[in-house]
MIVEX-422436 format. One record per residue (C-alpha): chain; residue in one letter; x, y, z. Coordinates in steps of 0.05 Angstrom, whole numbers. Layout:
BEGIN
node ch->A | aa->A | px->X | py->Y | pz->Z
...
END
This chain:
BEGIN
node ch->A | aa->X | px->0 | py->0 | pz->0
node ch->A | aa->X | px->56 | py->44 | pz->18
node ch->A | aa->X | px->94 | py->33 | pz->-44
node ch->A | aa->X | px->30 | py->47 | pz->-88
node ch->A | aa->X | px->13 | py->111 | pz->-58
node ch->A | aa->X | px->81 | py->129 | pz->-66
node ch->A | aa->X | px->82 | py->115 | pz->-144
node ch->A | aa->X | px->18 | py->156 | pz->-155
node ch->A | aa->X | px->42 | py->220 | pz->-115
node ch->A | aa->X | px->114 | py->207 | pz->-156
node ch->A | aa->X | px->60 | py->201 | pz->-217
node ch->A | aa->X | px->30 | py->275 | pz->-204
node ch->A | aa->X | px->86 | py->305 | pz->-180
node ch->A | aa->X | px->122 | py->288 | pz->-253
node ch->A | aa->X | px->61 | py->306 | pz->-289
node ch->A | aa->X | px->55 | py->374 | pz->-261
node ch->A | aa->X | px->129 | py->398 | pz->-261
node ch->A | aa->X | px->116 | py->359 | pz->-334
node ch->A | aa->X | px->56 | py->405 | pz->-343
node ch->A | aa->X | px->87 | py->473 | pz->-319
node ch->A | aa->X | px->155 | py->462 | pz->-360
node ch->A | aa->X | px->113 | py->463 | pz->-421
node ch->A | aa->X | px->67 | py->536 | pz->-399
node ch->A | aa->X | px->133 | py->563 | pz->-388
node ch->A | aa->X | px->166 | py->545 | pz->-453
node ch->A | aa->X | px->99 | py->575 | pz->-488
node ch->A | aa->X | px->100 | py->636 | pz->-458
node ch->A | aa->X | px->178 | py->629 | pz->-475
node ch->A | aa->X | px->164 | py->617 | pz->-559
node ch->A | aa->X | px->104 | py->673 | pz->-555
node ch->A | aa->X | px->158 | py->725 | pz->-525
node ch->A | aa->X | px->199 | py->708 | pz->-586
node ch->A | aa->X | px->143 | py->711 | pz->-633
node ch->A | aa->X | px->123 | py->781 | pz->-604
node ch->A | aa->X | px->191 | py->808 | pz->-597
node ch->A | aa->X | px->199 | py->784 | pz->-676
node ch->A | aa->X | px->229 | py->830 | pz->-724
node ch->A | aa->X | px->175 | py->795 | pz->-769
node ch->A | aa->X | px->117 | py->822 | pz->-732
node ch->A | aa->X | px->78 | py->851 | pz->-775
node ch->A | aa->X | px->50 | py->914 | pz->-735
node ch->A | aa->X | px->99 | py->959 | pz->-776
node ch->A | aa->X | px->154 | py->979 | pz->-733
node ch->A | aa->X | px->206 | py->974 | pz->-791
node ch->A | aa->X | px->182 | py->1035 | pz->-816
node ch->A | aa->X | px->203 | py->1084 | pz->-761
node ch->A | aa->X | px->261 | py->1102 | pz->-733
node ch->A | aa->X | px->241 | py->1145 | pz->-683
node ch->A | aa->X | px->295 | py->1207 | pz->-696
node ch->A | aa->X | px->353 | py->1167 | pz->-722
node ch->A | aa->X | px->337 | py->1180 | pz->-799
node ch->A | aa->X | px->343 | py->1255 | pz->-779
node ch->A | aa->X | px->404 | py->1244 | pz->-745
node ch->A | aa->X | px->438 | py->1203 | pz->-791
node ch->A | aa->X | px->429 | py->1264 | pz->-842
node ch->A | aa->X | px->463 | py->1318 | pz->-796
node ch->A | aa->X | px->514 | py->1270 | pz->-784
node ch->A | aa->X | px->516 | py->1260 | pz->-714
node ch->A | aa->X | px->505 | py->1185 | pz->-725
node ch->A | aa->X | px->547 | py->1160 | pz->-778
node ch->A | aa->X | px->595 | py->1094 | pz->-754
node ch->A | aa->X | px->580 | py->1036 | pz->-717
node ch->A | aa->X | px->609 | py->1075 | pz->-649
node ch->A | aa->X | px->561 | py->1132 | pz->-650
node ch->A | aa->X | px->508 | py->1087 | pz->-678
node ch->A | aa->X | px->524 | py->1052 | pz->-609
node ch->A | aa->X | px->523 | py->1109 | pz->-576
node ch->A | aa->X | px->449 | py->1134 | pz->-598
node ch->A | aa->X | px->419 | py->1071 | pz->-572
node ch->A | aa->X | px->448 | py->1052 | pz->-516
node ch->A | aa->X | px->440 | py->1129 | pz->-499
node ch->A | aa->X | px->364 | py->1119 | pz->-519
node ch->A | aa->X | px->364 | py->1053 | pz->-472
node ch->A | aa->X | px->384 | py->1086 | pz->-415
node ch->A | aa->X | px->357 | py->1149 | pz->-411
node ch->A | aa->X | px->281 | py->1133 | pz->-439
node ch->A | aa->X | px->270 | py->1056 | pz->-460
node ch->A | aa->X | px->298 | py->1036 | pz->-378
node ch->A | aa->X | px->273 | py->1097 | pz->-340
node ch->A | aa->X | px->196 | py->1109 | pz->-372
node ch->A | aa->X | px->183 | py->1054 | pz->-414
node ch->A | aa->X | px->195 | py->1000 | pz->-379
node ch->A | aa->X | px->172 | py->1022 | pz->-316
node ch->A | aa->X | px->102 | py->1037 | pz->-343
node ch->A | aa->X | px->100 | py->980 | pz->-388
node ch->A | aa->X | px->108 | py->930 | pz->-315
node ch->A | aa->X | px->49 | py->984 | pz->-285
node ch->A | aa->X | px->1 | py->969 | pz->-349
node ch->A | aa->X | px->20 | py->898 | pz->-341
node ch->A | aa->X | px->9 | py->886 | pz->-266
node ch->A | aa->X | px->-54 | py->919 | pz->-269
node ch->A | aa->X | px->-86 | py->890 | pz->-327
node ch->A | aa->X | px->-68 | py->824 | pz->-289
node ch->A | aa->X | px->-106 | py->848 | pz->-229
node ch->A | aa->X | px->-156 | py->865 | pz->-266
node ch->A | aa->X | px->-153 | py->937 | pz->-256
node ch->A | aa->X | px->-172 | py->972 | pz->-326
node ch->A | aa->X | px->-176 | py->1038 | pz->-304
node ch->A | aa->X | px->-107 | py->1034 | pz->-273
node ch->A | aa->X | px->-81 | py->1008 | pz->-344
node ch->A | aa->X | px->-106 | py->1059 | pz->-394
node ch->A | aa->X | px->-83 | py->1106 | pz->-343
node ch->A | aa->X | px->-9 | py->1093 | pz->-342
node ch->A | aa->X | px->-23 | py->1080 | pz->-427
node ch->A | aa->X | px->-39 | py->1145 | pz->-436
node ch->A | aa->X | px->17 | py->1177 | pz->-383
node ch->A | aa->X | px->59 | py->1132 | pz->-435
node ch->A | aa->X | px->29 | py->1165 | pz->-505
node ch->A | aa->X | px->36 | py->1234 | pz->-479
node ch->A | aa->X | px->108 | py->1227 | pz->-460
node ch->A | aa->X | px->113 | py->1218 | pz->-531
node ch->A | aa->X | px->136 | py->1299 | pz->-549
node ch->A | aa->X | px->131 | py->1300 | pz->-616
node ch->A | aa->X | px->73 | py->1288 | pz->-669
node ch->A | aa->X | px->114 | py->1234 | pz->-711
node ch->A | aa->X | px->130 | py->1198 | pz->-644
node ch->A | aa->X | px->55 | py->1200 | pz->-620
node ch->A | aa->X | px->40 | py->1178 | pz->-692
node ch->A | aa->X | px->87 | py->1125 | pz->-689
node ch->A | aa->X | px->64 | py->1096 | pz->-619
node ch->A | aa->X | px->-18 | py->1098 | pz->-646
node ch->A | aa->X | px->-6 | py->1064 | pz->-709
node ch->A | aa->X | px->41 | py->1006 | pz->-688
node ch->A | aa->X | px->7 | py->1003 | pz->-613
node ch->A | aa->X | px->-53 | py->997 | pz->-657
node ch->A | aa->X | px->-39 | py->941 | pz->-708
node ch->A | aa->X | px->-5 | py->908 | pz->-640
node ch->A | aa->X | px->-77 | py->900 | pz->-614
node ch->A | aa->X | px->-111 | py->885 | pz->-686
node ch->A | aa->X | px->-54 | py->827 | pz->-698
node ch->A | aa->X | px->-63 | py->804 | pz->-615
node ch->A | aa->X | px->-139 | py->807 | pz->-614
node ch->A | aa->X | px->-138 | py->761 | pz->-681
node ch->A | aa->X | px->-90 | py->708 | pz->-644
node ch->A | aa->X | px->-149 | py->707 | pz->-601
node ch->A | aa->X | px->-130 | py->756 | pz->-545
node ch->A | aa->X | px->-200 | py->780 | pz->-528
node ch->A | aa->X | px->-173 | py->835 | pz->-479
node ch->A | aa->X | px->-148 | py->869 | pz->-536
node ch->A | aa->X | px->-205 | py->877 | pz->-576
node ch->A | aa->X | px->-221 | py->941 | pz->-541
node ch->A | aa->X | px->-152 | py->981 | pz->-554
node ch->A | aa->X | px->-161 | py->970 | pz->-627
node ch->A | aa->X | px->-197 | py->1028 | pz->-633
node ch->A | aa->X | px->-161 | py->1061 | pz->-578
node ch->A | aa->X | px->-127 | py->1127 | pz->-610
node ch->A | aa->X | px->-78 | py->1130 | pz->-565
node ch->A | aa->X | px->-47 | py->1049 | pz->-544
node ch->A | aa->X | px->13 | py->1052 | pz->-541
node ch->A | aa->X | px->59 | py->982 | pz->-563
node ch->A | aa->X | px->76 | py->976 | pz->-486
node ch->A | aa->X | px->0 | py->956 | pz->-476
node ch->A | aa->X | px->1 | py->908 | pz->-537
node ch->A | aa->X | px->59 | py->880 | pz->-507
node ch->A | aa->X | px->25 | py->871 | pz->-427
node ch->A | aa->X | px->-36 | py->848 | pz->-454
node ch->A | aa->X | px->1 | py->797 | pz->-500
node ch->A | aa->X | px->36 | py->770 | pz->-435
node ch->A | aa->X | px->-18 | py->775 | pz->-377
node ch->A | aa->X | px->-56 | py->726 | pz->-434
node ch->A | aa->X | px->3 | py->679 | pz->-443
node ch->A | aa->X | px->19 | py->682 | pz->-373
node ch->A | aa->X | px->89 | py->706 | pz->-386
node ch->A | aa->X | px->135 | py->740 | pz->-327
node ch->A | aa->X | px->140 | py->801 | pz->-317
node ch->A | aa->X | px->215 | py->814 | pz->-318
node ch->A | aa->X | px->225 | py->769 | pz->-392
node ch->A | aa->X | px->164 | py->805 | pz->-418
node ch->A | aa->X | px->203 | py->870 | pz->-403
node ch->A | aa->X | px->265 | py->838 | pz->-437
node ch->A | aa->X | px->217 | py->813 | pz->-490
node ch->A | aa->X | px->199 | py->896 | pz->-504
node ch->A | aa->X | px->260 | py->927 | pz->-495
node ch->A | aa->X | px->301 | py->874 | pz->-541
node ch->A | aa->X | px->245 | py->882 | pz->-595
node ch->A | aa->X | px->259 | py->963 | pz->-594
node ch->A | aa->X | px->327 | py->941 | pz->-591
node ch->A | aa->X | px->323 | py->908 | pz->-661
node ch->A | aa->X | px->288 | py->951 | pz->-686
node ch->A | aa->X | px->334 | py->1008 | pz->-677
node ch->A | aa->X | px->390 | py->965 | pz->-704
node ch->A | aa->X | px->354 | py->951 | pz->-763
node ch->A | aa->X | px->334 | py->1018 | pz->-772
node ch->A | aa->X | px->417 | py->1043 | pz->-761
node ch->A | aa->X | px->438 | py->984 | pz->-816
node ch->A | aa->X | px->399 | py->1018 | pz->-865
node ch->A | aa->X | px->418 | py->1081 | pz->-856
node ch->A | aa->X | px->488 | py->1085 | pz->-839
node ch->A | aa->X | px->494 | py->1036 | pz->-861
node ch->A | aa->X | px->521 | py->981 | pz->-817
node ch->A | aa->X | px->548 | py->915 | pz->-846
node ch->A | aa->X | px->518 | py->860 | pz->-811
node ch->A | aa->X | px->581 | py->844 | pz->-763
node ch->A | aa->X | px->569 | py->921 | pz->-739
node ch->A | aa->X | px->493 | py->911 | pz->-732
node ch->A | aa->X | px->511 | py->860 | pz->-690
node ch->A | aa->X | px->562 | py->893 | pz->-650
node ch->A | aa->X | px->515 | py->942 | pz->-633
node ch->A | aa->X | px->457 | py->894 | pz->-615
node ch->A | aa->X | px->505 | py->862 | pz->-561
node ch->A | aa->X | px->527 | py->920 | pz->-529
node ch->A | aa->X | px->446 | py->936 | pz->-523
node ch->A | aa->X | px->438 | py->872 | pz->-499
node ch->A | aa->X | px->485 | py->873 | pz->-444
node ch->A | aa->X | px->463 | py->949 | pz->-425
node ch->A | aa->X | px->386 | py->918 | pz->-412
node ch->A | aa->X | px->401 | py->854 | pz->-378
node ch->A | aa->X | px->441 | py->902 | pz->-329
node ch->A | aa->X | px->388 | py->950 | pz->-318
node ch->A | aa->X | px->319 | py->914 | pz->-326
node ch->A | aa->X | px->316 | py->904 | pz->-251
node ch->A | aa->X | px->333 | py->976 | pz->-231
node ch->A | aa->X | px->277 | py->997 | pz->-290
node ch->A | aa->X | px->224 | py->954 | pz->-264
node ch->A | aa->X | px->244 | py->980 | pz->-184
node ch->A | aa->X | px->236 | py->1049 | pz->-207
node ch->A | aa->X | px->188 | py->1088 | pz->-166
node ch->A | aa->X | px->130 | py->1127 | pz->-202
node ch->A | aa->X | px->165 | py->1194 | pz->-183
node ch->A | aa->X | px->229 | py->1173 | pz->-220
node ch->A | aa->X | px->196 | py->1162 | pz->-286
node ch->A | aa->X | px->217 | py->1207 | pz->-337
node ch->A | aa->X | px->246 | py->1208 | pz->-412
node ch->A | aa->X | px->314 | py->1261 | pz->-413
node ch->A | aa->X | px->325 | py->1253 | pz->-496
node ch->A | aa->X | px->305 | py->1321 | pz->-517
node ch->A | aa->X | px->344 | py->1317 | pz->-572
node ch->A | aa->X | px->311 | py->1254 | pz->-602
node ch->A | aa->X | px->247 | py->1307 | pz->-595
node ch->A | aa->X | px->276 | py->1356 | pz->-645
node ch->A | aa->X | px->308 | py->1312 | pz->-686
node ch->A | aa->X | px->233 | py->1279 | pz->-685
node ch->A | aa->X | px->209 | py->1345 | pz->-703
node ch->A | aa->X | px->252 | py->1359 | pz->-755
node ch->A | aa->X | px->243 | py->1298 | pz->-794
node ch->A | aa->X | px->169 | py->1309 | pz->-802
node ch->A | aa->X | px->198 | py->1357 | pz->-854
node ch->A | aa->X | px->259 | py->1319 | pz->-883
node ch->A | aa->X | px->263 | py->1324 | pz->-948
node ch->A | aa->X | px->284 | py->1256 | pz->-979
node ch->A | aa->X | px->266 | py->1199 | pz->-918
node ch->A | aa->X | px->271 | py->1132 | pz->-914
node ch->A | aa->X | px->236 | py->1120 | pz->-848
END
């Protein structure tokens, strides 16, 4: 009798470490698939000031194409958005929905130019559309929301695929990582080794900071890039743009 009751609790025990390996590798593949380069919510087609800055030439090697992103990383991506995208998350996984589109909006207007506000509705947007499709009902309603911002898209993504907070956070920041890259390779451009040079030194920047970012009190929050914001606001006008 002993030895039987044994087997079965041995039984369960496997089957649910069995059960919870394989909801944590899910959420694992879906934070690949949503920090994707292939995502098709349009990302590729900003690049958020560094078009404008590649034409003045303040950006124009693979050092101060390292220098613009990690400078972006640090002093916006790991001190606002971030910290408000673990805010929207934790509340839309308490249920709190006033709390959420709260912080989403503090997020949007933070934004301080009209190509950056632009930017956030129309890929925070087809976020949603593409999410609510995979069968995300929770974000049905932001579709239509003129102001969700891509840090929503990306809580509500993992509050539904019951993803961690922290890689969800890495999930973000490494897809406006690439994205930024990508955006520098085609500009510069960057041959592929330098794209990648740059990528790593991102990569090491955020896995050193996410924990501070997501520990950052609500009166710490703050983006201090002002001249991303004119360079923003001069490329609405560029003449010949890629971006």
């Amino acid at each position: 009798i002993t030895s039987g009751i044994t087997t079965t609790t041995t039984t369960t025990t496997t089957t649910t470490i069995s059960t919870t390996a394989m909801l944590t590798e899910h959420a694992l593949l879906r934070l690949f698939q949503l920090s994707s380069a292939a995502l098709p919510i349009g990302a590729f087609a900003y690049s958020q000031g560094l078009e404008q800055a590649v034409a003045l030439g303040d950006v124009k090697c693979r050092e101060s194409a390292a220098a613009w992103t990690t400078g972006m990383l640090e002093r916006s991506v790991l001190c606002l958005d971030v910290p408000v995208f673990s805010r929207i998350q934790r509340a839309l996984s308490d249920g709190e929905a006033t709390s959420a589109r709260r912080w989403n909006d503090y997020l949007f207007a933070a934004r301080g130019s009209a190509e950056l506000r632009a930017e956030e509705r129309q890929v925070g947007s087809a976020l949603a559309r593409l999410l609510s499709k995979e069968g995300v009902a929770a974000a049905s309603p932001w579709v239509t929301d003129r102001r969700v911002t891509v840090a929503t898209g990306f809580a509500l993504a993992s509050v539904a695929w019951s993803a961690p907070l922290q890689q969800s956070a890495l999930s973000y920041t490494f897809a406006w990582a690439e994205a930024q890259v990508g955006a520098a390779t085609r500009l510069i451009p960057l041959g592929q080794t330098d794209a990648q040079h740059v990528l790593s030194r991102l990569i090491d920047r955020a896995a050193a900071g996410i924990r501070a970012a997501l520990a950052r009190p609500d009166d710490e929050l703050g983006s201090s890039t002002p001249g991303q914001l004119l360079l923003s606001a001069l490329h609405e006008s560029q003449y010949s743009r890629l971006f």
